[in-house]
C-alpha positions in Angstrom: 0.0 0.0 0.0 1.3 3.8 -1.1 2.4 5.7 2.0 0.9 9.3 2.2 3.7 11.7 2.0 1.3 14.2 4.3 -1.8 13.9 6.3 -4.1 16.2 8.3 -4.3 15.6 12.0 -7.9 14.9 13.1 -8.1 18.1 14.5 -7.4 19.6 11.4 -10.0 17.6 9.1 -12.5 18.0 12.0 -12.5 22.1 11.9 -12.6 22.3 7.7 -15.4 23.8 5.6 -15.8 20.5 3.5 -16.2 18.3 7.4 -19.2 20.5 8.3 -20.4 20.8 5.0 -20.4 16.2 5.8 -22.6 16.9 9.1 -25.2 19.1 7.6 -26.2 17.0 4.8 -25.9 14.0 7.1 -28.4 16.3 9.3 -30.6 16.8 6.4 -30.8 14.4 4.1 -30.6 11.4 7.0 -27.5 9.7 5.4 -23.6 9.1 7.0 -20.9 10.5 5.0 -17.4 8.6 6.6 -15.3 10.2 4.2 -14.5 12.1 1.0 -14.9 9.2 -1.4 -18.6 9.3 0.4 -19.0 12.9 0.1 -18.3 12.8 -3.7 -20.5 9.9 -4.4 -23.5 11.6 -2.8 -23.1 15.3 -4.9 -22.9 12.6 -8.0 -25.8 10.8 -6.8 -28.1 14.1 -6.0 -26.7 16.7 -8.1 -29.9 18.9 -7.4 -29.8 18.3 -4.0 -25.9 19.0 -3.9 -25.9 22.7 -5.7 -28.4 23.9 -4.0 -27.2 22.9 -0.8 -24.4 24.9 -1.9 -26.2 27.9 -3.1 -27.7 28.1 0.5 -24.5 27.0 2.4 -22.2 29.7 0.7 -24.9 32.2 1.4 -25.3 33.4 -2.6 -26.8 37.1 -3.0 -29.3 36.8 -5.7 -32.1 38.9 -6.4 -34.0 35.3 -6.5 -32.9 31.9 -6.8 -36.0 30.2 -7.9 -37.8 26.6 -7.4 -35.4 24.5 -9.9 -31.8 23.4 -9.7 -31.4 21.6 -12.9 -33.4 21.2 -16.1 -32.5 18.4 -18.7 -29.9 16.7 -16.4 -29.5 14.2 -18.9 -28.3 16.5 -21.7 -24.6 17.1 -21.9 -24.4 19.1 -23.5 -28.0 21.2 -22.8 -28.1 21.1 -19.4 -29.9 24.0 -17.7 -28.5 25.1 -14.0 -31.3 27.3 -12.0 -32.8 28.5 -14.7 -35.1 30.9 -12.5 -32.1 32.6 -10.8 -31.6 36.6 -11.0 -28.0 37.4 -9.9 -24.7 39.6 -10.3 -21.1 38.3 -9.1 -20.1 41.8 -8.1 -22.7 41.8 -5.0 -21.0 38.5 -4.0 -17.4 39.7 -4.5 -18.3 42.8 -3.1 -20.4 41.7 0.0 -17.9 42.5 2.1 -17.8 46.5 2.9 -14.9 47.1 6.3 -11.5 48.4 6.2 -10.5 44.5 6.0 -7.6 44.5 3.1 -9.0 43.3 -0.4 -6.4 43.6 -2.3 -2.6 44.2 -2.3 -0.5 45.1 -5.5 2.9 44.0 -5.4 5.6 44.1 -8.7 8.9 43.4 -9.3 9.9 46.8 -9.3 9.3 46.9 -4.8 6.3 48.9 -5.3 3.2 47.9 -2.5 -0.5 49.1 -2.6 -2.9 48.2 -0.7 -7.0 48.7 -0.5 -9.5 47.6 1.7 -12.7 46.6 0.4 -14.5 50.0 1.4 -11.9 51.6 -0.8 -12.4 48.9 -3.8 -16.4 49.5 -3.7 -15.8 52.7 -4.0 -13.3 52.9 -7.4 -15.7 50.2 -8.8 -18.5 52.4 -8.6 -16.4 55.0 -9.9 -15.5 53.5 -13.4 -19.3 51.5 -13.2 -20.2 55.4 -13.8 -17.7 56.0 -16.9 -18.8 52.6 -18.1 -22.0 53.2 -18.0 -21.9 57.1 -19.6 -20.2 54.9 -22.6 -23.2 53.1 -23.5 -22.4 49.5 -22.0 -25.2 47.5 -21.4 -25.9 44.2 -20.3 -24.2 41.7 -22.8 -21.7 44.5 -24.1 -17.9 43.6 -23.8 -15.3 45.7 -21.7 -11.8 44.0 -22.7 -8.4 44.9 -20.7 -5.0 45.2 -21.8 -3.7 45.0 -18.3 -0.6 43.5 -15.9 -1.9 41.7 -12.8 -2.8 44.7 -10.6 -5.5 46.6 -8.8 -6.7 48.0 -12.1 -7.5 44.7 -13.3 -9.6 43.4 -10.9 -11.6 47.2 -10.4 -12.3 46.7 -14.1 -13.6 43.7 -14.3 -15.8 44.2 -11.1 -16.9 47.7 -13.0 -17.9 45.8 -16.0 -19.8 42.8 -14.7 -21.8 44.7 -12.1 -23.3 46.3 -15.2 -23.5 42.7 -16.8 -21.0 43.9 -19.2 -18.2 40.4 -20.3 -15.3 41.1 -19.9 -12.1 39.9 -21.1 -8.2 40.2 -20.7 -4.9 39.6 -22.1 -1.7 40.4 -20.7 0.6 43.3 -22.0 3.3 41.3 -23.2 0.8 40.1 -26.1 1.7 42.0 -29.7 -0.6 43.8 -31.7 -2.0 40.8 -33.4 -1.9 38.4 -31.1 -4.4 40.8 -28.6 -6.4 41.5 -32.1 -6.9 37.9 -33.1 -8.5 37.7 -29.6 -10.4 41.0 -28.8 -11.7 41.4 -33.1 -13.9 38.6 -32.8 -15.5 40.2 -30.0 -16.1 43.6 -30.3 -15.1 44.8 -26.7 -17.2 48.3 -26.4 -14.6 49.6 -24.2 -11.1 49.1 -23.6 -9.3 49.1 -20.3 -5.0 49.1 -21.1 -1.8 50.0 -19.0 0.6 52.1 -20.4 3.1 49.7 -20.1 4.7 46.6 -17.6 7.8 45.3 -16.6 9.9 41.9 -17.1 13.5 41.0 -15.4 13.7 44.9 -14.3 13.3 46.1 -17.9 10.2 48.7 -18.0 8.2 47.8 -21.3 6.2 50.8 -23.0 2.8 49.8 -24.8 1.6 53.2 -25.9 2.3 52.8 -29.4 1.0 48.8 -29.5 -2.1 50.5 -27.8 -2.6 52.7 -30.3 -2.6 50.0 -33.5 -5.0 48.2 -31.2 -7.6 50.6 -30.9 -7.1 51.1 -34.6 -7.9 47.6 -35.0 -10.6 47.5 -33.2 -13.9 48.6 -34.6 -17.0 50.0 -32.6 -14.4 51.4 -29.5 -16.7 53.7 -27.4 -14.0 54.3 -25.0 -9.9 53.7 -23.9 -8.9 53.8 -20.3 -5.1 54.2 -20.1 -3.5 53.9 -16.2 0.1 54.3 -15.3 2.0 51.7 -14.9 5.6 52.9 -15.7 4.9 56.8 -15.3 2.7 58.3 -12.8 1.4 60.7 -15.8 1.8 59.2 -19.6 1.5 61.0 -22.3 -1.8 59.6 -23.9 -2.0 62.2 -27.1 -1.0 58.9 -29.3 -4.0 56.6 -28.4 -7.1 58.0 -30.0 -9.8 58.9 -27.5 -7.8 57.7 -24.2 -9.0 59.3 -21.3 -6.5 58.8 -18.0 -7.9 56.6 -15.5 -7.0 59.3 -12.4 -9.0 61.1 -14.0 -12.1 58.5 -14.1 -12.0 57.0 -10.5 -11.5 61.1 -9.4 -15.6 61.1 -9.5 -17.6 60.2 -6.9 -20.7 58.0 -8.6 -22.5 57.6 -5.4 -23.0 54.0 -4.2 -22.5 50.9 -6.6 -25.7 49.8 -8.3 -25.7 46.0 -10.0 -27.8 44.4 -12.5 -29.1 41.5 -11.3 -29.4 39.0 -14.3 -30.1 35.4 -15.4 -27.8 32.3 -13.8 -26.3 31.7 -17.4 -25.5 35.2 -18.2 -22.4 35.0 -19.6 -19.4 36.7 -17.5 -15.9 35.9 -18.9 -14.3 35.5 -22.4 -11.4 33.2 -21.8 -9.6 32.1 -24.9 -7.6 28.9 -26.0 -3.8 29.1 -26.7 -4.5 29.3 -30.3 -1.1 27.5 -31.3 -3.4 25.6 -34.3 -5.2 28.6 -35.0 -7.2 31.8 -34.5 -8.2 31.5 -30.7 -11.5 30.0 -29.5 -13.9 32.7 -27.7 -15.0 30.5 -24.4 -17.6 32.2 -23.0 -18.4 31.4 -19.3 -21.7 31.7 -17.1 -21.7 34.3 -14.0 -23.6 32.2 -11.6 -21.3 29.0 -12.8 -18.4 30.2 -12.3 -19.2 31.9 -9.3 -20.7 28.8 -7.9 -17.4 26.3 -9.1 -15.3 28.7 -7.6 -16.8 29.2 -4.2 -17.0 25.2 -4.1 -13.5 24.9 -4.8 -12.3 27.9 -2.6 -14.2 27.6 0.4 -14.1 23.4 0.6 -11.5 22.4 -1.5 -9.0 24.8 -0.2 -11.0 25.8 2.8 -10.8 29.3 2.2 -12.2 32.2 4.7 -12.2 35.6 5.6 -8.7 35.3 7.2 -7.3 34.3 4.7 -4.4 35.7 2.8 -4.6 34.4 -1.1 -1.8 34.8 -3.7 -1.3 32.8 -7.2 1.3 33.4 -9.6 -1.0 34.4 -13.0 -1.3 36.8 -15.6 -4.5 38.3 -16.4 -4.3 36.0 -19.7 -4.6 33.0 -17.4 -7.4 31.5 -16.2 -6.1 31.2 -13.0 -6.4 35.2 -12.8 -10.4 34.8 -13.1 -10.1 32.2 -10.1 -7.8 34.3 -7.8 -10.6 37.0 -8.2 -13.6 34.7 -7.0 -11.1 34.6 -3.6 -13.2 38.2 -2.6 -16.4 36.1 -2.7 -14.9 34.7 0.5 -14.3 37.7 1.9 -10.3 36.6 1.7 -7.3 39.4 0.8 -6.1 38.6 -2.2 -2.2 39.2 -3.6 -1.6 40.4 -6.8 1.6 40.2 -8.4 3.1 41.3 -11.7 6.6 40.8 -13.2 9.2 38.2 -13.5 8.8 35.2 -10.7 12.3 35.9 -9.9 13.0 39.5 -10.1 14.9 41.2 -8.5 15.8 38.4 -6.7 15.5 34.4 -7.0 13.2 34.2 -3.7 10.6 37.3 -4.4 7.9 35.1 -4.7 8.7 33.4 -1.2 10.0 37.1 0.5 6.5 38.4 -0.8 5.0 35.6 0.6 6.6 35.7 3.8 5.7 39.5 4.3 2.7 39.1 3.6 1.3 36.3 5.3 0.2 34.3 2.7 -1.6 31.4 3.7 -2.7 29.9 0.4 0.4 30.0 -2.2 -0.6 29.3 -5.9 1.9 29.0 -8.4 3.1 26.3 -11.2 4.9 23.0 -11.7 7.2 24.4 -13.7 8.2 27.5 -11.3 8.5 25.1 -8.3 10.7 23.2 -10.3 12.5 25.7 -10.9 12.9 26.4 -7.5 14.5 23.1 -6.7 16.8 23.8 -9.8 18.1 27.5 -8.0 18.5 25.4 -5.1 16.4 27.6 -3.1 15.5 26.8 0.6 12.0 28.9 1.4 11.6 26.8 5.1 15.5 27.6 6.0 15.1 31.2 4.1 11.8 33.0 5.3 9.3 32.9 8.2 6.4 31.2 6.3 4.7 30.4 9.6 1.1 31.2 8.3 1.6 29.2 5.0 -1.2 26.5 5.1 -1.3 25.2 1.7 0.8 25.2 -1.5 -1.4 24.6 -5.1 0.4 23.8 -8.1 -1.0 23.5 -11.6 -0.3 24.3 -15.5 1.4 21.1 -16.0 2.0 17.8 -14.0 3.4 18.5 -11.0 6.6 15.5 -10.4 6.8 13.1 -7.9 10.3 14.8 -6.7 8.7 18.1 -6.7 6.4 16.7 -4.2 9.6 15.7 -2.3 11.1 19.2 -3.2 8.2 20.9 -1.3 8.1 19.0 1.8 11.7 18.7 2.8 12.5 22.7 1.2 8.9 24.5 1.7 7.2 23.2 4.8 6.5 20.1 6.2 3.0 20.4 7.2 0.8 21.9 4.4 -1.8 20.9 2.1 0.2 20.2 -1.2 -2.8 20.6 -3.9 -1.7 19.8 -7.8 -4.8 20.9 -9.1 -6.0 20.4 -12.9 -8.9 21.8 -14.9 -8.2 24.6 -17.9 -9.4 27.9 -18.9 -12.2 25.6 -21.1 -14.2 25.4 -17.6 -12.4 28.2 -15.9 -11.9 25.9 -12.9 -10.9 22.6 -11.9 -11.7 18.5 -12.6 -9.4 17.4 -9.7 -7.6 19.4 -6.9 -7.2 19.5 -3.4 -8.7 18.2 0.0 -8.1 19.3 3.2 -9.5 16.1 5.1 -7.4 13.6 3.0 -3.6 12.4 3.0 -1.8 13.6 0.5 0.3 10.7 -2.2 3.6 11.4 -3.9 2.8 12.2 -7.5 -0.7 12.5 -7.0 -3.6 14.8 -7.2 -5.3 14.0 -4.2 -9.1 14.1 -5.4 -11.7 14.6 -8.5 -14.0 17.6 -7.3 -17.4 17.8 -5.7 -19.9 17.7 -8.2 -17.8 17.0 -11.2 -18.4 13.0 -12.5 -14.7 12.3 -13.7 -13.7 9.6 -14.7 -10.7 7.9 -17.1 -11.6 5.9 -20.1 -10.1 3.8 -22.6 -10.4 4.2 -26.4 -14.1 2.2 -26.5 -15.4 4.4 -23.7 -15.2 2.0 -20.9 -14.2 3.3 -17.4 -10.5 2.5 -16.5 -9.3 1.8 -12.6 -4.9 2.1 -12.5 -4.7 2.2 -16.4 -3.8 5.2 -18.5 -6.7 6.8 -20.9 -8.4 9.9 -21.7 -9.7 12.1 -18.4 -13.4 12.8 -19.2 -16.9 14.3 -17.0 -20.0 12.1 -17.7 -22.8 14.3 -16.5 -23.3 18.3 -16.5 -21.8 20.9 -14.2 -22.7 24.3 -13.5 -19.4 26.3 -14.9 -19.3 24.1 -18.2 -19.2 26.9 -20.8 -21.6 28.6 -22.6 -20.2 28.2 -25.5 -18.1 29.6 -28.3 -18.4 33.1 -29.3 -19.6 33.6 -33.0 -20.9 29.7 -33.2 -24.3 30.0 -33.2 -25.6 26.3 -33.3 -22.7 25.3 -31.3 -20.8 22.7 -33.8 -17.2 24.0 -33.0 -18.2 23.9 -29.0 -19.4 20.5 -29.8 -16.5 18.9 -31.4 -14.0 20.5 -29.4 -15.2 18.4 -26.3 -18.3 16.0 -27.0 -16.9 14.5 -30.3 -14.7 11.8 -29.1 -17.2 10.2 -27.1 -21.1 11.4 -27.5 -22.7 13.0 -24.4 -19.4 13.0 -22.7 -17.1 15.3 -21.8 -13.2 14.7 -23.1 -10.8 17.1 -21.9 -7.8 15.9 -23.5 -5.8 15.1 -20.8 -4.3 11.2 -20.4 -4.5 11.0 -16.9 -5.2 7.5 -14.4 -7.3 7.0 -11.7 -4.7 5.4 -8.8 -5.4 3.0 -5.9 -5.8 5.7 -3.6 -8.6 7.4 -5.7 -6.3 10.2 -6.7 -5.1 11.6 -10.1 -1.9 11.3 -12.0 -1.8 13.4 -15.1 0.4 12.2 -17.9 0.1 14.6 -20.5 -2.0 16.1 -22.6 -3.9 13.7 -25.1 -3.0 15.3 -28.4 0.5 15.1 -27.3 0.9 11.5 -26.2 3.6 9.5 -28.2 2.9 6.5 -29.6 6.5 4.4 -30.4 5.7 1.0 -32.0 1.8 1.4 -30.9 2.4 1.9 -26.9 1.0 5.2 -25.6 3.1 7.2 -23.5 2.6 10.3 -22.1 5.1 13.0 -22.0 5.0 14.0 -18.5 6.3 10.6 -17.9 9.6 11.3 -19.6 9.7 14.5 -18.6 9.4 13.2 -14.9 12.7 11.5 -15.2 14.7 13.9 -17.9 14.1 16.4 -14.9 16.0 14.4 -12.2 19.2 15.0 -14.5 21.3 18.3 -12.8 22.3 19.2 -15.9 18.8 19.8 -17.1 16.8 22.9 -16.9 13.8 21.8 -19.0 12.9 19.4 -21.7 10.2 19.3 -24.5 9.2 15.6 -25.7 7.5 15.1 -29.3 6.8 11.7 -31.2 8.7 12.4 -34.8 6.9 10.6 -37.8 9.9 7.5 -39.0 9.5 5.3 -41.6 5.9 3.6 -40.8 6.4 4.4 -36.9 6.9 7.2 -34.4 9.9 7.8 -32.4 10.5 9.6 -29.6 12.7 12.9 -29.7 13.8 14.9 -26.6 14.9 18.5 -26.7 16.4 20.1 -23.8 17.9 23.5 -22.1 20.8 22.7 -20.2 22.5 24.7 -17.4 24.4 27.6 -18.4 28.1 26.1 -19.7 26.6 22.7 -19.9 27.0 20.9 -23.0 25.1 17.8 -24.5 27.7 15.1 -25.1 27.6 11.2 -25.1 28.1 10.7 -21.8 25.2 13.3 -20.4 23.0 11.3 -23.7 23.7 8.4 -22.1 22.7 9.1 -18.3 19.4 10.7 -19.7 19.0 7.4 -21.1 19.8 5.5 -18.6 17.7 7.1 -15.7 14.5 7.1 -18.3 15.2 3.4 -19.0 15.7 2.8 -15.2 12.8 4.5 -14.0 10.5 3.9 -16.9 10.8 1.8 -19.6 13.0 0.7 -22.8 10.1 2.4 -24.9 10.4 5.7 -22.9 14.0 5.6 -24.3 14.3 8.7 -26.9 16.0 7.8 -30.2 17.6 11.3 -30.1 18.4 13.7 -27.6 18.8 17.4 -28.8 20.2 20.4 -27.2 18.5 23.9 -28.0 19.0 26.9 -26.4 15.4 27.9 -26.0 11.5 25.6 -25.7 8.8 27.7 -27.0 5.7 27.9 -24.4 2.5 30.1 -24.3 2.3 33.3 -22.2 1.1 31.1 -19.4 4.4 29.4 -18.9 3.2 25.6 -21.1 6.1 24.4 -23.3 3.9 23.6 -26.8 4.5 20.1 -27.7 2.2 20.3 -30.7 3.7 23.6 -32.6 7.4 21.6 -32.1 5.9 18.5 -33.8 4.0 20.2 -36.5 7.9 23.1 -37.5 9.4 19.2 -37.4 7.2 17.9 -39.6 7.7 21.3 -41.9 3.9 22.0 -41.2 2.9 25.7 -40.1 2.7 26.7 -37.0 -0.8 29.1 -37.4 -0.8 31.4 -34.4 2.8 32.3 -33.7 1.3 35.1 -31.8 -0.4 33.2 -28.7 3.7 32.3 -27.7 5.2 34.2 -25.3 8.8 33.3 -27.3 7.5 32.7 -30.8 11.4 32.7 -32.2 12.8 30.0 -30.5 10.2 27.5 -33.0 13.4 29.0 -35.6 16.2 26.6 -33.3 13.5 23.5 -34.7 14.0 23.8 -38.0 16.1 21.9 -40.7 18.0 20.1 -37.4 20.4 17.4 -39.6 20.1 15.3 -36.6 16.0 14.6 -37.1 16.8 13.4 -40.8 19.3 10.4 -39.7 
C-alpha cells in the first residue's frame, strides 16, 4: 500500500469547511458520510440536492434563486442550472464592505499598494459610472490590456456589475496576437496599461495601444493607467481618457444588475497554437458557484485568509484568484518576473505578507529546486497552510522538493482543470492524505472519470480524463458559433454526451489523479501510448537539465521519440550526459520511454502562461505551419526547430 507523504491531524480535518459541509447533509438528508470518497458519491448521486445545498450553504446574494436546480440533467451538453435565478457576481465579491484589506498590489519593481474593500467599492463604482456614460449595457464587452494589478480586478468588477463580459490579455501580447482575440468580440470599451515590466526592464505599450484601438472597430472608449509613469502621455492613443482622472468622481453607491444564472461573464480564450483563438464564453452564476466550491471546501478558504497565485491576467487562474473576494479573503496580486529582483521574491513576498494559500506552477517550483532555493531555511512562512500547483503535471520529486524545502505540514494541492471550464476537474482536500505524485481528489460535483479508447471506465490504467454528467461552470459556448458545432466537437466529439478534456490521466489505488500529458500530445513508439510527463518526470532528475520538451517524430511507418532540452548555463550535450538521460529514463520507466535522439536547444517555445507547446514543435518538425505564432510568449525560438540534420538520420 502507497504511503501518504502528508496527512491532516484529526483536529485539522474535524475544523474544515468541507467536514461540516459532511454533518449538515448527514443532518438533512438522513444519510452518513465517513469520508470524501462518500461525500463525492452523494453530490454525484443528487446533483440537485448538492448545488443547491451549496447555493444556500455559501450564502449566494441573488435577487431570486427560484424553485429548480437543474433542467435536462440528462443533456450534456444542454443542461440548464437554476434557470429561475436573477444574480450579479459583483454583490458576492463585493459583500464584504470594512476596512479589512482586499487587495494588495505588489511588482517586481518593490512597489506595494494596498485597498481595503470599502476603498475597492468605492473605485468600482467610480468606473461603473464612466462605463455606463459609454453606453455598455448588459451583454456589451469591456476588454483589458492589463498587468496583474489593482486596475484589473476594479475593471472587471466595474464591467460585470453592469453585466458587461469582460475579457483580458496580458501586456506582453503584440498587436495581433491581442487582435486575433479582442476582433472577434467587439469589446465596447477598452481598459489598457501604459506599459509593464519583465527581469527589471520597463516595457512601453503606448504605441501597441494605439494600433489596437485602430484595429478595433466600434471602440466607445480607452482607459489608459500608469503603470511605468505616474502621468503618460496619452496624445497617441485616440480617445484615451486617463484613469485618475475616471475614478476622481464620486458615482454615489454601486448599483448591480441582477441577471439570469447563465449570463455570460468571462471570455477566456484557447492558446490558439493551431489557430485563430476560441472565444469561451463562461456563465456568472457557474463560475461563481465552481469557484466558491473549490475555494471555500477544497482549499478551505475564509475571511482570514491571505490568497496569492502566480498568473497573468491572460490566465485562467487570474479569473479564479478573483472569485477569492467572494470569500471575503485578501487577495495578492503580483506582476513581473517570478524571480525579479531576486530568485526568492515570490517566497519574500510571501513571507511578508502572510500568505496562507500560495498558488503557483509546476514548472516554477521546479524551478525552485533547480536554484537550489531553501524557502523553510530562508523565510518565516509560519502562516503558509497550503501550497497549489498546476499548469502542467506536478513530479513526484517536486512533491519531495516541497516538503523537505517548503514546509512540512501543508496541504500540497496539484490541481487540474483549464481555462475551457475556468476551474478545476481534480484538486485538493483538506480532510485527506496527500500521495507522492498524485492529485489528491476529483472535485465535488464534477463525474470524472478515465476511459479507454471504447469508452469503458479504467481503474490504475492510463486513458483519456473525461466528465459524464453536466456541471454548472461548463461553458456557454463559443463566441460567434451560433448552433454550437465548434463547442461540440471540441469536447463531446470523441465520445457522445461526454465530456473529453484531452488530458491522459489514471485514476490510482488511492482514488487520486496522476496526469500524464496532454492527449493530443501523447507518443505512440511502436503502438504503446506514453505520455510525455512521464519522460519529462525523469529527464528532470538529470542536474544538468533545466527543462525538456518531448514530441513523437513521424519515421518510416512508426513514431519515435525525440527529446529536446535546455541545459545549465556552460553545460553541453555530449555522449556521456545522452547516455545518463537514457539510462535514468530506462531505469525508472521503460525501454520504450527511451528517446531515439536527444537534442540540445537553447530555447522551448511555451504560451504566455508558462506551457512548453509540444504540438507547434511537432507540426515546424514535420515542416507543417505553426498558425498562431502570436499566442507564444517566445514565438522565435520554434526557428532553433528547423532543418535540425540530426531529425533526418
Amino acid at each position: 500500500m502507497t504511503q501518504p507523504i502528508w496527512q491532516p491531524s484529526p483536529e485539522a480535518v474535524e475544523a474544515t469547511r468541507m467536514t461540516a459541509l459532511m454533518r449538515r447533509i448527514e443532518r438533512e438528508h438522513g444519510v452518513t458520510l465517513d469520508d470524501y470518497a462518500a461525500l463525492h458519491a452523494w453530490s454525484l448521486a443528487h446533483p440537485a440536492r448538492f448545488w443547491a445545498l451549496l447555493w444556500d450553504a455559501f450564502g449566494i446574494v441573488a435577487e431570486t434563486r427560484g424553485e429548480r436546480v437543474l433542467e435536462r440533467p440528462d443533456a450534456m451538453p444542454g443542461a440548464r442550472w437554476f434557470p429561475d435565478a436573477r444574480l450579479n457576481v459583483v454583490a458576492n465579491l463585493l459583500s464584504r464592505r470594512d476596512d479589512h484589506p482586499a487587495l494588495i498590489a505588489r511588482d517586481e519593481r518593490g512597489r506595494r499598494r494596498e485597498l481595503d474593500y470599502a476603498t475597492l467599492h468605492r473605485r468600482v463604482a467610480s468606473l461603473a459610472g464612466v462605463l455606463r456614460e459609454a453606453g455598455v449595457v448588459p451583454g456589451d464587452r469591456v476588454a483589458g490590456v492589463v498587468p496583474n494589478s489593482e486596475h484589473a480586478v476594479i475593471a472587471m468588477l466595474a464591467a460585470a456589475s453592469l453585466g458587461a463580459v469582460w475579457s483580458s490579455c496580458s501586456p506582453d501580447f503584440g498587436v495581433q496576437g491581442v487582435l486575433d482575440r479582442f476582433g472577434q468580440i467587439a469589446p465596447r470599451v477598452l481598459i489598457a496599461a501604459d506599459g509593464y515590466t519583465w527581469n527589471g526592464k520597463g516595457i512601453d505599450i503606448r504605441e501597441r495601444l494605439a494600433a489596437i484601438v485602430a484595429g478595433l472597430e466600434g471602440l466607445a472608449r480607452v482607459v489608459v493607467f500608469p503603470f511605468l509613469d505616474d502621468r503618460p502621455n496619452l496624445s497617441g492613443i485616440p480617445g484615451a481618457v486617463a484613469w485618475d482622472d475616471v475614478l476622481a468622481r464620486d458615482a454615489g453607491a454601486l448599483e448591480v444588475t441582477a441577471l439570469p444564472f447563465d449570463h455570460p461573464l468571462y471570455i477566456l480564450y484557447s492558446s490558439g497554437t493551431t489557430g485563430t483563438p476560441k472565444c469561451i464564453v463562461h456563465g456568472a452564476g457557474g463560475t461563481l458557484l465552481q469557484h466558491l466550491k473549490e475555494h471555500r471546501l477544497h482549499t478551505d478558504i475564509g475571511p482570514d485568509d491571505v490568497l496569492f497565485y502566480y498568473t497573468t491576467c491572460g490566465w485562467m487562474m487570474w479569473n479564479w484568484l478573483v472569485s477569492g473576494l467572494a470569500s471575503g479573503a485578501t487577495l495578492v496580486l503580483f506582476d513581473g518576473a517570478p524571480f525579479a529582483p531576486s530568485p526568492d521574491a515570490l517566497w519574500a513576498m510571501a513571507e511578508g505578507e502572510g500568505v496562507s494559500v500560495f498558488g503557483t506552477s509546476a514548472r516554477y517550483l521546479g524551478a525552485c529546486e533547480k536554484q537550489g532555493l531553501r524557502p523553510d531555511r530562508d523565510h518565516d512562512l509560519s502562516a503558509l497552510r497550503a501550497l497549489l500547483s498546476t499548469g502542467s503535471a506536478l513530479p513526484h520529486e517536486s512533491f519531495d522538493y516541497v516538503y523537505r524545502d517548503i514546509k512540512a505540514d501543508l496541504l500540497l494541492a496539484s490541481i487540474s482543470g483549464g481555462t475551457d471550464i475556468v476551474s478545476c476537474f481534480a484538486l485538493g482536500c483538506p480532510i485527506r492524505p496527500v500521495y507522492r505524485g498524485q492529485l489528491q481528489c476529483r472535485g465535488l460535483g464534477m463525474a470524472v472519470e478515465v476511459f479507454d479508447d471504447d469508452g469503458r471506465p479504467l481503474r490504475g490504467e492510463k486513458g483519456e480524463l473525461v466528465c459524464t454528467r453536466p456541471f454548472p461552470a461548463m461553458p456557454l459556448g463559443f463566441w460567434n458559433d451560433p448552433d454550437g458545432e465548434r463547442y461540440h466537437d471540441a469536447y463531446f466529439a470523441t465520445f457522445p454526451g461526454v465530456w473529453a478534456h484531452g488530458d491522459y490521466a489514471e485514476i490510482t489505488a488511492e482514488d487520486g489523479l496522476v496526469i500524464h500529458g496532454r492527449s493530443d500530445a501523447v507518443l505512440n513508439p511502436g503502438g504503446v501510448r506514453i505520455g510525455t510527463a512521464e519522460i519529462y518526470r525523469q529527464v528532470e532528475k538529470v542536474e544538468e537539465v533545466l527543462e525538456s520538451l518531448c514530441i513523437g517524430q513521424d519515421w518510416g511507418d512508426d513514431t519515435r521519440v525525440v527529446l529536446f532540452v535546455r541545459l545549465r548555463e556552460g553545460q553541453v550535450l555530449d555522449e556521456a550526459l545522452r547516455r545518463r538521460i537514457r539510462d535514468t529514463i530506462r531505469a525508472n520507466a521503460t525501454p520504450r520511454h527511451v528517446p531515439a535522439r536527444i537534442l540540445q536547444v537553447a530555447d522551448l517555445p511555451r504560451t504566455r502562461s508558462g506551457k512548453l507547446v509540444e504540438l507547434a514543435v511537432r507540426n515546424v518538425v514535420h515542416g507543417r505551419p505553426v498558425k498562431n505564432r502570436e499566442a507564444l510568449a517566445n514565438p522565435e525560438a520554434l526557428a532553433l526547430f528547423e532543418d535540425l540534420p540530426e531529425l533526418r538520420e
